[in-house]
C-alpha positions in Angstrom: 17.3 1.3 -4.4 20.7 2.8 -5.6 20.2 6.0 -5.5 18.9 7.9 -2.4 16.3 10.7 -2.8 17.1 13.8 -1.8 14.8 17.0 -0.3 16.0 20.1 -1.0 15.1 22.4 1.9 15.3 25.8 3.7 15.2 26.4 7.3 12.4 28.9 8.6 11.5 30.5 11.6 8.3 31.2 11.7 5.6 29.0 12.3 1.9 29.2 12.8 -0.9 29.2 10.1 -0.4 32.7 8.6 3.1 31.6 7.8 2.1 28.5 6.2 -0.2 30.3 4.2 2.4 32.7 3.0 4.9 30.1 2.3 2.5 28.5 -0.1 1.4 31.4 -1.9 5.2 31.4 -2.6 5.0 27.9 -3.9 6.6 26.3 -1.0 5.5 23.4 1.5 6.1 23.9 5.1 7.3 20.9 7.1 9.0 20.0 10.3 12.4 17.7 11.2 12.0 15.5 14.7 13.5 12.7 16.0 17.1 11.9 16.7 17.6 13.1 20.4 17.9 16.7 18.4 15.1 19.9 18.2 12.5 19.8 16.0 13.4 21.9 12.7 11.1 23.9 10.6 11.7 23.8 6.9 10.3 24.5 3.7 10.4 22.5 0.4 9.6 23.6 -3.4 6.2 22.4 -4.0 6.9 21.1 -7.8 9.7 19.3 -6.5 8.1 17.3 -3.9 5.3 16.1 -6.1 8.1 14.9 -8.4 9.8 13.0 -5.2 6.2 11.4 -4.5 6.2 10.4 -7.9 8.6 7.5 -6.4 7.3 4.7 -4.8 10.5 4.3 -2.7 9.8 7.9 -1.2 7.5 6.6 1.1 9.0 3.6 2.8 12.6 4.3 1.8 15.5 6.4 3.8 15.8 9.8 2.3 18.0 12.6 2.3 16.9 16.0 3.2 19.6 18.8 2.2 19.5 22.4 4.7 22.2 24.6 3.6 24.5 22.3 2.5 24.5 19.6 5.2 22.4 16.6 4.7 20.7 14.4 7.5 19.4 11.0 7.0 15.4 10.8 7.6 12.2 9.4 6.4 9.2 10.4 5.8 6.3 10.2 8.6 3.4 12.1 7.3 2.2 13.9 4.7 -0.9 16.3 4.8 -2.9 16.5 1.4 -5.5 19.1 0.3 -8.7 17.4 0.5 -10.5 18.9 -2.6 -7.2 20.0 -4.5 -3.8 18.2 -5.6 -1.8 20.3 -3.0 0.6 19.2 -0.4 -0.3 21.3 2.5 2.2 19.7 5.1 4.9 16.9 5.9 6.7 15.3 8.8 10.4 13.9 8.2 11.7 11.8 11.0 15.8 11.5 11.6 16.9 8.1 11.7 20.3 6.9 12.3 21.4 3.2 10.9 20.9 1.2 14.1 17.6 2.8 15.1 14.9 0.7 15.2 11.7 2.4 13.3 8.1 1.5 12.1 7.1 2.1 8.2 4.6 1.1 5.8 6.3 -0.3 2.8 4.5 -2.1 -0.2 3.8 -5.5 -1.3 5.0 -6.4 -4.9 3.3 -9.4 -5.6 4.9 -11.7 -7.8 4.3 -14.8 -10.0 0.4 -14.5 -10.4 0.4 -15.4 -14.4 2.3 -18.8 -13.8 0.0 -19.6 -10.7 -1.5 -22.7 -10.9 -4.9 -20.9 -10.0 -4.8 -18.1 -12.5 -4.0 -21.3 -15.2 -7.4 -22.6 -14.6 -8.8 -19.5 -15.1 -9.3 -18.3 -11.1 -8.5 -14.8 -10.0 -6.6 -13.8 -7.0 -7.4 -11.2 -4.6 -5.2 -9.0 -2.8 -6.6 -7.6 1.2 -3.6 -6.4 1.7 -1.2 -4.2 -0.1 1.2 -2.6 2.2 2.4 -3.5 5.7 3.5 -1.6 8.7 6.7 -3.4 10.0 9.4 -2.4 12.1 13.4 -3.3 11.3 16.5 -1.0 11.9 16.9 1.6 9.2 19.9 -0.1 7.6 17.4 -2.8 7.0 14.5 -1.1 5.6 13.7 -2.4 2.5 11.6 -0.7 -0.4 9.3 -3.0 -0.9 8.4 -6.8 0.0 8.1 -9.4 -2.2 5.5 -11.7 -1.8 5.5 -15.0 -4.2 1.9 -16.1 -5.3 3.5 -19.0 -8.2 2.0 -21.6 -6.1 -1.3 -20.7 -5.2 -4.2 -22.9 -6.7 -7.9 -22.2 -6.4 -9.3 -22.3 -3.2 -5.3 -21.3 -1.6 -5.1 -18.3 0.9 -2.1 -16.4 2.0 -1.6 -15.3 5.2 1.1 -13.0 7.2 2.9 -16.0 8.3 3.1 -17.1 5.1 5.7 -14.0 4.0 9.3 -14.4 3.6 10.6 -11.6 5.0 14.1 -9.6 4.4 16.7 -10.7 7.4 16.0 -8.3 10.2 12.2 -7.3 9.7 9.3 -7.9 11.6 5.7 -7.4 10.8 4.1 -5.3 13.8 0.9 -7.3 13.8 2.7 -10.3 14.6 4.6 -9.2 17.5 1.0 -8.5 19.2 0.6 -11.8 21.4 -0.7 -14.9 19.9 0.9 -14.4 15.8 -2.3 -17.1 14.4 -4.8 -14.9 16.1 -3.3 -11.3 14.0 -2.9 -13.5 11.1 -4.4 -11.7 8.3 -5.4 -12.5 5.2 -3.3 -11.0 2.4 -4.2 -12.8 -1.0 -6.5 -15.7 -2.0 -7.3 -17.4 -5.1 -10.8 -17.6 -6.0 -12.7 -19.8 -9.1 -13.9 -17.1 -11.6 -17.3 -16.4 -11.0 -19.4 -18.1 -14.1 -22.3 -16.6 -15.6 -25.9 -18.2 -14.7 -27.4 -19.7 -17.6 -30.7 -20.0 -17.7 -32.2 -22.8 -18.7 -34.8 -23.2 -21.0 -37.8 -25.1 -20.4 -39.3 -27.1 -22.4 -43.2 -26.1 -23.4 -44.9 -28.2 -20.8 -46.5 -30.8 -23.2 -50.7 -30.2 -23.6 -52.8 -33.4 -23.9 -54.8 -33.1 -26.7 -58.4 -34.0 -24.6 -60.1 -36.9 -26.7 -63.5 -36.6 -28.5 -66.0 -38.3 -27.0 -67.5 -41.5 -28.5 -70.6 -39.8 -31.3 -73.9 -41.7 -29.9 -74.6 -43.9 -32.2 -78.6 -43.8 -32.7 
């Protein structure tokens, strides 16, 4: 991505419930800064603004800015705390991250190449079981998003971690846990198109016509 999102933020200095409350009544989002061998910050966002940030699909697996008076400090974003009945951000959790340090994010999978598959041309369907993965790379090589090519897949073909090409410097997390076949999940597979069951119709059963019996002749 080209351009880098950027929070605008104040700092504030009280914490606690009560304050969140307030600071939302004034159409503000209360969040906290860690990381970075600094002190946690408290700060507060426009609400309207941060729903148009989350509008972005690089927001959430992407370095970000956040802006405090003027100075800006590289961070992304950890957690984010939703209303469970209402479309309200209640909370969110930024995490500072210099170049070289080594961090764990959930970033998309754009899969690519389904209408030329092979499968799809035979009129199959593919399934995705995965759509994001957690992975874990130094910030300067976080990527967006991860491709993942599907051109080749006939019916009956599964995709698996292992099968990913990967940006240079990223790992998947799952399959730095031990043995990588046994965490090898499934991510897509290509399935025939479930057909319709005809039912067949059968035929009356044929009825034998029982013969007359032979008229006594007297």
């Amino acid at each position: 991505m080209s351009d880098i999102l950027t929070i605008q933020a104040v700092a504030r200095n009280d914490g606690g419930k009560g304050a969140s409350r307030r600071l939302r009544r004034e159409g503000l989002v209360p969040g906290i800064i860690y990381g970075g061998g600094q002190d946690p910050e408290m700060v507060a966002t426009a609400h309207n603004k941060l729903l148009q940030l989350l509008e972005h699909e690089a927001f959430y697996s992407s370095i970000v800015e956040v802006e405090i008076d003027g100075k800006k400090q590289r961070v992304v974003l950890k957690d984010l705390q939703r209303h469970p009945a209402k479309p309200f951000i209640l909370h969110f959790d930024l995490q500072r991250v210099a170049a070289t340090d080594r961090i764990k994010m959930n970033v998309p999978l754009h899969f690519t190449g389904e209408e030329s598959a092979p499968g799809i041309k035979a009129g199959g369907s593919i399934s995705h079981t995965i759509v994001d993965l957690e992975i874990i790379c130094e910030a300067q090589n976080l990527p967006e998003y991860i491709d993942v090519d599907v051109s080749g897949m006939d019916v009956g073909d599964m995709l698996h971690l292992t099968d990913i090409k990967l940006p240079e410097g990223v790992e998947i997390v799952a399959l730095t846990h031990g043995d990588e076949h046994e965490h090898d999940e499934l991510v897509a597979a290509m399935q025939a198109k479930a057909k319709a069951v005809e039912e067949e119709e059968e035929a009356p059963a044929e009825t034998e016509t029982p013969e007359e019996p032979a008229s006594e002749e007297e």
